[in-house]
MDAnalysis code that builds the backbone (N, CA, C; Angstrom):
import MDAnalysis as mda
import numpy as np

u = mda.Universe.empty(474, n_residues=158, atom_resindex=np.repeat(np.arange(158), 3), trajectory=True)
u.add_TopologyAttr("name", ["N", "CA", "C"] * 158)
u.add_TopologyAttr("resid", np.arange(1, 159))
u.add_TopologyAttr("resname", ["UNK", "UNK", "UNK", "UNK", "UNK", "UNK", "UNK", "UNK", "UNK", "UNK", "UNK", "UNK", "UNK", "UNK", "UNK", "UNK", "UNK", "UNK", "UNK", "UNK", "UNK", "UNK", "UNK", "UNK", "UNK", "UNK", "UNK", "UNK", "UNK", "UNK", "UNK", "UNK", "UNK", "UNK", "UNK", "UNK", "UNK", "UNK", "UNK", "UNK", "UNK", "UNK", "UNK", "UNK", "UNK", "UNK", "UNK", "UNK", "UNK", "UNK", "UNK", "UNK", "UNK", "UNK", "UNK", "UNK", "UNK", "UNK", "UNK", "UNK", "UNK", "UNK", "UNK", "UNK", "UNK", "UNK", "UNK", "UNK", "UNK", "UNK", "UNK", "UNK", "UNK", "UNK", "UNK", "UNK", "UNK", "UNK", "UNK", "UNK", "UNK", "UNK", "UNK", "UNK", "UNK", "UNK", "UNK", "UNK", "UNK", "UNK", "UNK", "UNK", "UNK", "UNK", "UNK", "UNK", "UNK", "UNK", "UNK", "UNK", "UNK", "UNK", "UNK", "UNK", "UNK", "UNK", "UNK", "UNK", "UNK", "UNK", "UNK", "UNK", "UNK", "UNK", "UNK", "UNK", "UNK", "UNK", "UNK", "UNK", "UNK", "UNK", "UNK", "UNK", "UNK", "UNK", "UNK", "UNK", "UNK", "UNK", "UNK", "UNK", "UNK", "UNK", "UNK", "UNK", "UNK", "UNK", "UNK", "UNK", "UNK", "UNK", "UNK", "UNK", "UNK", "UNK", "UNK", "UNK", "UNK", "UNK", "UNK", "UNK", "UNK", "UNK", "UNK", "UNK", "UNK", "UNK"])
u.atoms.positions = np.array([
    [28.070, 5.176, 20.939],
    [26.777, 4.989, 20.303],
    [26.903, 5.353, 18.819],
    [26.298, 4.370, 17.886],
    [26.153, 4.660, 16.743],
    [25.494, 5.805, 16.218],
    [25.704, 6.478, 15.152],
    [24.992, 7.332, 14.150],
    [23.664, 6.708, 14.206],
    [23.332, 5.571, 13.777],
    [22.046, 4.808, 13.477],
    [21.227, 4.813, 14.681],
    [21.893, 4.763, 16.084],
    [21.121, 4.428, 16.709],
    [20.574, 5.593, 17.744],
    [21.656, 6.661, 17.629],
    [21.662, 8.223, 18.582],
    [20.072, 8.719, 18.008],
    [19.659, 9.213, 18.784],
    [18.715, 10.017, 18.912],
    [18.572, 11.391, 18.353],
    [18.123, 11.970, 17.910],
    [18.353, 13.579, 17.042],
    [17.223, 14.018, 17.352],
    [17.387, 15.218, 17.527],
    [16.121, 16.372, 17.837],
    [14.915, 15.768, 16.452],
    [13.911, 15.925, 16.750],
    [12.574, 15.703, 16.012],
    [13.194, 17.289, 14.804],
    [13.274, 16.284, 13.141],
    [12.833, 17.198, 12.506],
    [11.411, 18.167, 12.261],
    [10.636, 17.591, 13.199],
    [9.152, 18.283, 12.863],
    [8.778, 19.505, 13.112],
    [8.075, 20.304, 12.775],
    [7.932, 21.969, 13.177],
    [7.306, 22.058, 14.524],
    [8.141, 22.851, 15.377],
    [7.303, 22.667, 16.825],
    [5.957, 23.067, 17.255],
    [5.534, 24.191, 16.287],
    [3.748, 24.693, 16.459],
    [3.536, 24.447, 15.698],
    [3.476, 22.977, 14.764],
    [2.506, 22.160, 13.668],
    [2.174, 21.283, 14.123],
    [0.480, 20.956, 14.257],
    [0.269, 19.782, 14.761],
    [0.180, 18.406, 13.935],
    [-0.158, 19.171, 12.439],
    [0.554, 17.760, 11.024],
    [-1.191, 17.275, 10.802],
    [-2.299, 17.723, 11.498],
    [-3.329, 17.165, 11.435],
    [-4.587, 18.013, 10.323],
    [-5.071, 17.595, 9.877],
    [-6.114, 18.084, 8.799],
    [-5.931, 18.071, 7.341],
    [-6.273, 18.723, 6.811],
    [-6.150, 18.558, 5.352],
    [-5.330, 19.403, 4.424],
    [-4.160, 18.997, 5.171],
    [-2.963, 19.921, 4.477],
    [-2.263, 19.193, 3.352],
    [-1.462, 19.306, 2.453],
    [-0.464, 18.942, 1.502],
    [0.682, 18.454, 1.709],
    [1.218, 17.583, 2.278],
    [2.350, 16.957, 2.346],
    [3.767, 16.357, 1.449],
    [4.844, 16.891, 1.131],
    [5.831, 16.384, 0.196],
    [7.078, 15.698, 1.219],
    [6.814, 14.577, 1.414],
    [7.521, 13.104, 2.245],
    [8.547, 12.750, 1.478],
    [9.772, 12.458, 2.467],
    [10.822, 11.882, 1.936],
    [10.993, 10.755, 2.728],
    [11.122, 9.239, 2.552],
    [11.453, 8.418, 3.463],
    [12.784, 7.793, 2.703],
    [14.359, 7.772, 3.501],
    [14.903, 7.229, 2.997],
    [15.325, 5.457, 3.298],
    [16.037, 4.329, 2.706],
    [16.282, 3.468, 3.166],
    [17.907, 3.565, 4.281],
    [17.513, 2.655, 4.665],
    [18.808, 2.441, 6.029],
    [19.982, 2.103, 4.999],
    [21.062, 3.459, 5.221],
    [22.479, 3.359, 4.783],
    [22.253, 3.687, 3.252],
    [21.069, 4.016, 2.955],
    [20.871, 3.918, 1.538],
    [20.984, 2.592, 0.861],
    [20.517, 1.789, 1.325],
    [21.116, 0.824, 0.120],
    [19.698, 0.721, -0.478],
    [19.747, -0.205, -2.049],
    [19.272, 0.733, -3.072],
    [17.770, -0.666, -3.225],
    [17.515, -1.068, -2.333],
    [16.327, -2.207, -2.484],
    [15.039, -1.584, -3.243],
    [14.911, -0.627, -3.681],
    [14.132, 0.057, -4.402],
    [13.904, 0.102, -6.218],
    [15.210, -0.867, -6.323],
    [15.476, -0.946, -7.729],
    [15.172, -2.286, -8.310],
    [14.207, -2.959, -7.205],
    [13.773, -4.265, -7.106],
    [12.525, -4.171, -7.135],
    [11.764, -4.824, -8.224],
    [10.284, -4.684, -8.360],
    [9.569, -5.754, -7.169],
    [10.179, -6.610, -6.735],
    [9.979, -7.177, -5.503],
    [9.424, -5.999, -4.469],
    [10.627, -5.958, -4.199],
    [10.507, -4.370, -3.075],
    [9.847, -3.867, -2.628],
    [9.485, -2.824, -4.370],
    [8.501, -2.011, -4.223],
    [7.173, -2.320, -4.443],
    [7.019, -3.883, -4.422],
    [5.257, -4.649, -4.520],
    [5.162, -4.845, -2.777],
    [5.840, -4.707, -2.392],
    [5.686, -5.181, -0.545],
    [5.328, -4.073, -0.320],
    [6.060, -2.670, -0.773],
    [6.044, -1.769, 0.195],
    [4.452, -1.224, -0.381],
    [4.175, -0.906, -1.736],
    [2.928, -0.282, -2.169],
    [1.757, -0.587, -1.584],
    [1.344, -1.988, -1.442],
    [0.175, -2.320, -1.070],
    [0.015, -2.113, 0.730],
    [1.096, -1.730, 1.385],
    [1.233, -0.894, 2.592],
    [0.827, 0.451, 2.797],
    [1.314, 1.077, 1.600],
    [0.979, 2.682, 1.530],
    [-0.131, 2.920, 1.428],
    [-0.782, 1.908, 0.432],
    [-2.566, 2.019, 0.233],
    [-3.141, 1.490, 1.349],
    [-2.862, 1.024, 2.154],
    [-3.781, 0.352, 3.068],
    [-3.749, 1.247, 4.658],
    [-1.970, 2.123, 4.614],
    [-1.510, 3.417, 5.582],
    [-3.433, 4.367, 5.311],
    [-2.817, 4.779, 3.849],
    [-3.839, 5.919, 3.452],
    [-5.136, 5.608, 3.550],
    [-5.453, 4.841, 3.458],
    [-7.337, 4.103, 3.368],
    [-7.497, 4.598, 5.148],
    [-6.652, 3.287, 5.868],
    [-6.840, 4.091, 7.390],
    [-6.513, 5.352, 8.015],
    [-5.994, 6.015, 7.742],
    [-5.548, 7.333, 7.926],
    [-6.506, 8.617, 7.312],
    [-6.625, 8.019, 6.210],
    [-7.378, 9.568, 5.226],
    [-6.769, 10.053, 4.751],
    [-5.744, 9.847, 4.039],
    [-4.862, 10.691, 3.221],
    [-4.837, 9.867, 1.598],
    [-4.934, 11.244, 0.748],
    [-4.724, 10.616, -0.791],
    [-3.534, 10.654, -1.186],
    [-3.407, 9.383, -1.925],
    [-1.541, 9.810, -2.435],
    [-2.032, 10.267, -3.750],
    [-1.339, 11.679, -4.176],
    [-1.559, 12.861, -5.057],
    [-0.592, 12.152, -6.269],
    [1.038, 11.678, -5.554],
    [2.160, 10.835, -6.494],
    [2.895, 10.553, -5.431],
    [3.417, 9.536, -6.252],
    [4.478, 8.553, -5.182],
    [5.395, 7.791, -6.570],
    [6.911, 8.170, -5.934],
    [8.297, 7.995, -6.948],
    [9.073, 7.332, -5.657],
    [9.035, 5.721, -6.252],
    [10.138, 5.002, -5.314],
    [11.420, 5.120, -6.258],
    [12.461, 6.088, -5.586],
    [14.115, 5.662, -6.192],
    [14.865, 4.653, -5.763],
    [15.687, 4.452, -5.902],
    [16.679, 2.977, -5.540],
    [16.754, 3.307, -4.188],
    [17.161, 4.545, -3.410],
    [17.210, 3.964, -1.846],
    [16.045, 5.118, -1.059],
    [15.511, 5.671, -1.985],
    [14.465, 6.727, -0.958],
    [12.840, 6.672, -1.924],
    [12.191, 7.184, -1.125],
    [10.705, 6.739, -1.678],
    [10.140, 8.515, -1.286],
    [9.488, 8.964, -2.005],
    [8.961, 10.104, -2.475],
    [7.356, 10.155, -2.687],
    [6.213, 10.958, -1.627],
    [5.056, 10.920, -1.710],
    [4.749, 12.087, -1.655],
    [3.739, 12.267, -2.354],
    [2.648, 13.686, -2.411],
    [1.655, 13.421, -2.290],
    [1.133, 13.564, -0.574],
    [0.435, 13.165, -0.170],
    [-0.930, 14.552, 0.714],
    [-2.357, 14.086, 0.576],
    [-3.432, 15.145, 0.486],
    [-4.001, 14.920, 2.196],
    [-4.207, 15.051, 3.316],
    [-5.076, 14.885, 4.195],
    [-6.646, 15.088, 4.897],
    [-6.999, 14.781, 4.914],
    [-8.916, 15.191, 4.997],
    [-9.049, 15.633, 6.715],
    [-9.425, 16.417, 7.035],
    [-10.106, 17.155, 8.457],
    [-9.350, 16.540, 9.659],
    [-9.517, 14.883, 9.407],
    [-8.990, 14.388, 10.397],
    [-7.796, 13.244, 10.398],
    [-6.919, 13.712, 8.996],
    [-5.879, 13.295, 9.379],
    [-4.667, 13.457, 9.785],
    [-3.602, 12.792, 10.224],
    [-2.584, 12.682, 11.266],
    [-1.383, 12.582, 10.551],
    [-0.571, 13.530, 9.761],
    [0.889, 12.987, 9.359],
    [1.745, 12.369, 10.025],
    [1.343, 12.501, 10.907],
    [2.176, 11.307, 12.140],
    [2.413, 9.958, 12.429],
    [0.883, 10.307, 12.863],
    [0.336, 8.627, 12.562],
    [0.115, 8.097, 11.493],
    [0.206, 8.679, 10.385],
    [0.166, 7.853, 9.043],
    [1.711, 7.213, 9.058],
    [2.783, 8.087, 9.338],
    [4.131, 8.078, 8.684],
    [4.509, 6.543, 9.657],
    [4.187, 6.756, 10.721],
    [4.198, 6.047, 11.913],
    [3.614, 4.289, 11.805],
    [2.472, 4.509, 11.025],
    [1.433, 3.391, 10.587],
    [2.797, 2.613, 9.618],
    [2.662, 3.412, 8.324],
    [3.033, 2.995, 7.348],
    [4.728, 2.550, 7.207],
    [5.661, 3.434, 8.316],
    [6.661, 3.134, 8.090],
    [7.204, 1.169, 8.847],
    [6.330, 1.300, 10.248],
    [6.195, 0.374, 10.569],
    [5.603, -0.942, 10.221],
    [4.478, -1.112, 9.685],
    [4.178, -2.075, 8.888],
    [5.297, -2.581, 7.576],
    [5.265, -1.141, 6.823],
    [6.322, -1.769, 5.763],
    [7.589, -2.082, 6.383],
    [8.087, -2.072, 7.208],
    [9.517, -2.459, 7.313],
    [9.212, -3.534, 8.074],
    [8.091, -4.019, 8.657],
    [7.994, -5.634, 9.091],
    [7.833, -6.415, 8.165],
    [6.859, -5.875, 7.372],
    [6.546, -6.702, 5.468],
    [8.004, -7.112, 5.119],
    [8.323, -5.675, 5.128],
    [10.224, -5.843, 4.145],
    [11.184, -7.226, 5.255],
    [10.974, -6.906, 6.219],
    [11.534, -7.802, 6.934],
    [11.476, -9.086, 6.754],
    [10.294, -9.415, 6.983],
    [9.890, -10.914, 6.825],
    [9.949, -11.477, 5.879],
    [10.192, -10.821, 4.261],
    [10.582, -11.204, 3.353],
    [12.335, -11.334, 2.849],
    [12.925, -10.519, 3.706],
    [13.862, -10.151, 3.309],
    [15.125, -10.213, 3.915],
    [14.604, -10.178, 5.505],
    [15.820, -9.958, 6.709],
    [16.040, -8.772, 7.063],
    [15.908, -8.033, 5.949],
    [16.735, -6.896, 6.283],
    [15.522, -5.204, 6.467],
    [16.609, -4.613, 6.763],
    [16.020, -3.623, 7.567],
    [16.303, -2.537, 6.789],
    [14.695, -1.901, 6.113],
    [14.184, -0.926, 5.067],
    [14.563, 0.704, 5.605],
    [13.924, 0.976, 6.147],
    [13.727, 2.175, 6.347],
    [15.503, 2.705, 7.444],
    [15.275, 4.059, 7.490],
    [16.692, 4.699, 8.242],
    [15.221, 5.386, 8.657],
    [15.902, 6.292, 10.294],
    [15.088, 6.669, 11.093],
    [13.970, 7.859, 10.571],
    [13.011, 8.354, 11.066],
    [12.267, 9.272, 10.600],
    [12.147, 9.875, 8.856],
    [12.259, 10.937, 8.565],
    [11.490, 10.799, 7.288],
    [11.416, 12.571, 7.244],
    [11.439, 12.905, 5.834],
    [11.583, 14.336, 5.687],
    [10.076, 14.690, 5.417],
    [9.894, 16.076, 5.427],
    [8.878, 16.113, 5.036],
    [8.243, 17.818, 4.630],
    [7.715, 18.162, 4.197],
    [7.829, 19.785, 3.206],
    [5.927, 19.966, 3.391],
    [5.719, 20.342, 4.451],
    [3.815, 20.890, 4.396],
    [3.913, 22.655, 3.240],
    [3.084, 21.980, 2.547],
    [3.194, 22.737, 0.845],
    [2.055, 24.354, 1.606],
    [2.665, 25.339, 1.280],
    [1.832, 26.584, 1.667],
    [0.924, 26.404, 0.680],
    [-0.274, 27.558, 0.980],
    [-1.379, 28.343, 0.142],
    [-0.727, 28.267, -1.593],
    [0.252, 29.323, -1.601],
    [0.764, 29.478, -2.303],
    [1.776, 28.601, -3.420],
    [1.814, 27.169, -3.178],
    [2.374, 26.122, -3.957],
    [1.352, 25.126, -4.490],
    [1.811, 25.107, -5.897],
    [1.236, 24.609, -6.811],
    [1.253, 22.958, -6.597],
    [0.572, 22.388, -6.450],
    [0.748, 20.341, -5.793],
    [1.363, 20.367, -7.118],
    [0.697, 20.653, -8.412],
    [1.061, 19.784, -9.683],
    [2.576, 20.176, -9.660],
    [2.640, 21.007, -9.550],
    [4.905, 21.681, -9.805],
    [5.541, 20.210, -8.860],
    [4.948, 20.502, -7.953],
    [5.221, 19.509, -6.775],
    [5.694, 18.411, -7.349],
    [4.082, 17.761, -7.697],
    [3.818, 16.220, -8.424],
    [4.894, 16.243, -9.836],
    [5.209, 17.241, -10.402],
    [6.187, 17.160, -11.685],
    [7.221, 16.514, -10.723],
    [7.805, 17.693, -10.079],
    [9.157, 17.017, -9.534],
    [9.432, 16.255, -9.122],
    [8.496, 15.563, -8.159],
    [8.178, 14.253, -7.839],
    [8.808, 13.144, -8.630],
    [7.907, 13.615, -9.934],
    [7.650, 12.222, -10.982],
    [8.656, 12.637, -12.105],
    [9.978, 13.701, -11.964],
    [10.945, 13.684, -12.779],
    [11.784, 13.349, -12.127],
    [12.084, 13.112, -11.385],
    [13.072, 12.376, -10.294],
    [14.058, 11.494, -10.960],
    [13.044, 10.315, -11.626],
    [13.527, 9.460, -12.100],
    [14.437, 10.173, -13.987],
    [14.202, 10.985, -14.420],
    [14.800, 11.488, -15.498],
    [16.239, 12.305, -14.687],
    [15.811, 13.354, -14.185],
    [16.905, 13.568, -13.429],
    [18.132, 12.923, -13.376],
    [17.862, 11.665, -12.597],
    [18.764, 10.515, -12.188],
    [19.291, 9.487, -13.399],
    [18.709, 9.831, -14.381],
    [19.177, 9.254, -15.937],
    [18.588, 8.076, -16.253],
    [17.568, 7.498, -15.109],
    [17.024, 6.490, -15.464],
    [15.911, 6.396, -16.490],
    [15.334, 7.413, -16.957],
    [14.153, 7.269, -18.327],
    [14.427, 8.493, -18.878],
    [14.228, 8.450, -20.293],
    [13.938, 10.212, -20.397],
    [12.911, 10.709, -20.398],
    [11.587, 10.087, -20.411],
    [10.064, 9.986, -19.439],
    [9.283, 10.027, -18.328],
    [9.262, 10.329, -17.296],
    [8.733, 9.967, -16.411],
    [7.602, 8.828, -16.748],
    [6.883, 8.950, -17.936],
    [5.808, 8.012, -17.884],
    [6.383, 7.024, -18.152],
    [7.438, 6.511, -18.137],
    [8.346, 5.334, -18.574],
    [8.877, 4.492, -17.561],
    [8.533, 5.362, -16.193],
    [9.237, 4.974, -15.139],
    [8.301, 3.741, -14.334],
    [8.476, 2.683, -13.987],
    [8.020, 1.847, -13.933],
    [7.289, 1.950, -12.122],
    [8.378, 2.518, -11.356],
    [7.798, 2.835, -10.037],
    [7.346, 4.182, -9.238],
    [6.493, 4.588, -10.565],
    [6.142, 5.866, -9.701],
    [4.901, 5.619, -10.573],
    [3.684, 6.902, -10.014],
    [2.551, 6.959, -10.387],
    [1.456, 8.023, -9.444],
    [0.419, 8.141, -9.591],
    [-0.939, 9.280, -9.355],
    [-1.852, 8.417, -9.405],
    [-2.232, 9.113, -8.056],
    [-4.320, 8.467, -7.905],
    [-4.450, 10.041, -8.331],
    [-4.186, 10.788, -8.649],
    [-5.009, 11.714, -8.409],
    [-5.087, 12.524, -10.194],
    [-3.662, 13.188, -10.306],
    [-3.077, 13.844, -11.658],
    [-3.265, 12.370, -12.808],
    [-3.719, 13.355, -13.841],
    [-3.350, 11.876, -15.432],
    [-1.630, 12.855, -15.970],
    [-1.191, 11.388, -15.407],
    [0.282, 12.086, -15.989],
    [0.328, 12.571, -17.424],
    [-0.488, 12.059, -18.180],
    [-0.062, 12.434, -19.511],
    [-0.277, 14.023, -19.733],
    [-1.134, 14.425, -19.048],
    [-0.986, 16.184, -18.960],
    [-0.472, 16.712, -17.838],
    [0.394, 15.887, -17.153],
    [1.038, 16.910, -15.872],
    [2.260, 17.148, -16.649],
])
């Protein structure tokens, strides 16, 4: 049996139920990494998925930084939402979108994910988020970066 296809213990915390209005920092990477993310194609399939995940779900995206093979959200939940079923919603839809356009197959299995304590700042969060792309040598801006962005923070003062 393949790596790709074996089964692995659930990264998820075993007494978290992922539901209400907690703070979420999501990692979803692509299958094998390859880097379809560096394609403004791409990332127009996958966005208008994420907004339409969050509208049904209840969750605000705080920031969201697509890199060449992994996609990065900072994401808010209201009383009654489900990190589960959002991740679940959204990963599935977009990788049928990506599919049908494309052939090929977006996402690698499950998805990381960091529930932010009392004590963590979202905006530190949302920086790192949205320096990602400097980091990686691609802008020396974040506001320069063409696939990332905030419903929530005005980047120009984060």
């Amino acid at each position: 049996m393949t790596d790709l296809i074996k089964r692995k213990n659930s990264p998820r915390l075993p007494h978290f139920d992922y539901t209400g209005s907690h703070i979420y920092f999501v990692t979803c990477t692509t299958l094998l990494r390859k880097p379809y993310f560096l394609n403004k194609t791409c990332v127009d399939i996958v966005m208008p998925v994420i907004n339409g995940s969050t509208d049904k779900s209840g969750f605000t995206i705080y920031v969201y930084c697509f890199m060449p093979d992994h996609l990065h959200l900072l994401l808010c939940g209201r009383e009654h939402s489900n990190l589960r079923d959002f991740m679940r919603d959204f990963k599935q839809k977009s990788a049928y979108a990506f599919r049908k356009k494309s052939g090929d197959i977006l996402w690698q299995r499950s998805y990381y994910e960091h529930v932010l304590r009392r004590d963590e700042d979202a905006k530190e969060v949302a920086r790192y988020i949205l320096n990602n792309p400097v980091r990686a040598g691609f802008v020396q801006d974040f506001q320069n970066y063409p696939y990332a962005g905030s419903s929530l923070f005005d980047l120009k003062n984060l």
